[in-house]
N, C-alpha and C positions, 0 to 999 in steps of 0.2 A: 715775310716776317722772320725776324732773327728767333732761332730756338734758343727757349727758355731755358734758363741754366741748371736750373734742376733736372733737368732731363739726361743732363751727361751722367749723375751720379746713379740715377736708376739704370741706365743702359749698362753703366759699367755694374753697379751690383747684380743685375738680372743673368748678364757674361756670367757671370763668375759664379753664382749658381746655381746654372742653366741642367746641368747634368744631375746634380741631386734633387731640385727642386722636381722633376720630374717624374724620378724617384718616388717621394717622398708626397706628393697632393695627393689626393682620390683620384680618381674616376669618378666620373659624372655618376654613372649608375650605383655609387655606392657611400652617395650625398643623402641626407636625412630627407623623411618621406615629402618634408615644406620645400625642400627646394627645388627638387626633383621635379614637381607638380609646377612650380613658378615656371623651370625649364619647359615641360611638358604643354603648359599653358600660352607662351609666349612664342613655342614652334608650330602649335595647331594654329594660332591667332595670325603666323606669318603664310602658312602656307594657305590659310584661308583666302588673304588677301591677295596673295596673288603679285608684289608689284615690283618684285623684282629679286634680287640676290642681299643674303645676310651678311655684313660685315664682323666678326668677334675681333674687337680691338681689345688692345692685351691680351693675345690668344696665347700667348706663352708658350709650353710644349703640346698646342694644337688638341688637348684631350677634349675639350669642351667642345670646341670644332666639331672636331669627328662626331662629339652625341650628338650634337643639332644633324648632323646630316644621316645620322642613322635614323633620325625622327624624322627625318623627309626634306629637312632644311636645304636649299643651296648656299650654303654658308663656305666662306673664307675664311683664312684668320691674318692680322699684320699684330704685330708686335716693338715693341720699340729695340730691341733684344737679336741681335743680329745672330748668338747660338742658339736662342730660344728655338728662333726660325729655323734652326738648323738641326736642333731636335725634331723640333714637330714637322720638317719634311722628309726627315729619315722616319718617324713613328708611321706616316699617313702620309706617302709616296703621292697618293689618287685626289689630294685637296690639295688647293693653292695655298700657298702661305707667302708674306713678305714683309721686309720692315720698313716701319712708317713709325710716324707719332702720330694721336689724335688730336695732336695741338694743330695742325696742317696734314689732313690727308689730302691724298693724289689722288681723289675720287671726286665725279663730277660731279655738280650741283645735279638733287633730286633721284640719283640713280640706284640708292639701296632701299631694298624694299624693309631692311628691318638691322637695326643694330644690336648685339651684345656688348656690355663691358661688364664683364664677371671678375668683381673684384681688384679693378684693373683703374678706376678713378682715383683711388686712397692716395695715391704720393703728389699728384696734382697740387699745390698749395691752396687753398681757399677761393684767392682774388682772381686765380687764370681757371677757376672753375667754367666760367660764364665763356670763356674763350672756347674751352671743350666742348660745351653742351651748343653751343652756337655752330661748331663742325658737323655736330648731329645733327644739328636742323637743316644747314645746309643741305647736308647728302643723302636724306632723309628724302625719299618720294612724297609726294601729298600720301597724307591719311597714315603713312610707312612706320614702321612701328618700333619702338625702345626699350630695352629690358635694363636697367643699372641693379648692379646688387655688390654689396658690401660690407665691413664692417661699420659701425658709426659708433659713435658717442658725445659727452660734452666739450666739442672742443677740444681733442685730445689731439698734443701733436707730441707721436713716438719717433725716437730717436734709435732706433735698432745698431748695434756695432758688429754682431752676427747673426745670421741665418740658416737655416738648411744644411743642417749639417757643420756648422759651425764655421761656414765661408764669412770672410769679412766685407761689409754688404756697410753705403753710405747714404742709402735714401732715408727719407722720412715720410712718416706717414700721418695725414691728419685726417681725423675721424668725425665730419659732424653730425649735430642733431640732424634724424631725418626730416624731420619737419623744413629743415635749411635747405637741405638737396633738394627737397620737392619744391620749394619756392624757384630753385634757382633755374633747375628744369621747366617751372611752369615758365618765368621771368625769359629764356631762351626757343618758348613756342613750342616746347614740349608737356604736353597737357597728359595729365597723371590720372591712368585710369583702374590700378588697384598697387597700394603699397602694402607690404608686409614687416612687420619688424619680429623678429626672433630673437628673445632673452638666450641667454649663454646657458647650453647643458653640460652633459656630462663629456661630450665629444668637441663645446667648442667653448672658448675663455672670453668673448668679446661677443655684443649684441652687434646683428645682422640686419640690413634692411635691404630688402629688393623694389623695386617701383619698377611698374609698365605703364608705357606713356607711347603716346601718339604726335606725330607730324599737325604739327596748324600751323595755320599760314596768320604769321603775324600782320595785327592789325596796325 
């Protein structure tokens, strides 16, 4: 399958600010008490099960990575972001990191026991959503587990001209109702078995939704 064209302008925004953004995120550990616990809940729930290695697509500069495997996770990270990757293998030497898209990973049918995309679906356009969430199902073991978490809202597609420090950044970002990602998730054989949405506080400008979902084997 030929890559989608939006992908070249995230690759290149993400390059470019690969070094501040790293900078400039949190640390898992120092995420408000709801997200921390989604984290915390979706690492017990993986290591529970047992079925195999965590994928974090969009792992960026690998931070999130690293907390899942301090929580016990054998997690990796791929990134579409070729310095991202090259951050987070100088940050975390001791974990694998590589670039891929989720639009087509190099991962074989059935073989990750659980995926993260923290914050990492938003520039995706709408209609190549089902294309993404169909990857998941694919490499997804039976029963293998799903954490998505993001910003959303109505239909909001942002146009950002800088970022992080004030680099010149060309993706877009579109935000939908949760209600939508969870249809579209269920509609690709990922069945939703607790969503959360968080209104905007004092620490963040845009309402949040996380969803954990499970592997089924479509009928």
């Amino acid at each position: 399958m030929a890559e989608p064209s939006y992908l070249a302008a995230v690759r290149e925004s993400y390059d470019t600010v690969a070094a501040d953004y790293a900078e400039l995120v949190k640390n898992p550990a120092e995420l408000d008490p709801l997200s921390r616990a989604m984290l915390a809940a979706f690492a017990e729930a993986v290591r529970a099960a047992d079925r195999g290695p965590v994928a974090d697509l969009g792992c960026g500069p690998g931070k999130v990575t690293a907390y899942l495997a301090e929580l016990g996770v054998p997690a990796f990270g791929i990134d579409l972001s070729p310095k991202m990757i090259a951050v987070a293998q100088q940050a975390y030497p001791s974990l694998s990191f590589t670039v891929g898209s989720m639009t087509a990973l190099e991962i074989r049918d059935n073989e990750l026991g659980g995926i993260l995309a923290y914050y990492s679906t938003h520039h995706t356009p709408p209609e190549l959503l089902p294309v993404v969430f169909a990857e998941f199902h694919r490499t997804l073991a039976p029963d293998g587990l799903l954490m998505v978490a993001g910003h959303v809202g109505d239909d909001e597609r942002l146009r950002p001209t800088q970022a992080y420090g004030g680099h010149p950044v060309s993706y877009e970002s579109h935000l939908l109702p949760p209600d939508r990602i969870a249809a579209l998730m269920d509609g690709a054989g990922l069945a939703i078995t607790a969503q959360l949405v968080q209104a905007p506080d004092e620490g963040a400008k845009r309402t949040a939704a996380t969803f954990l979902a499970r592997k089924r084997e479509r009928s």
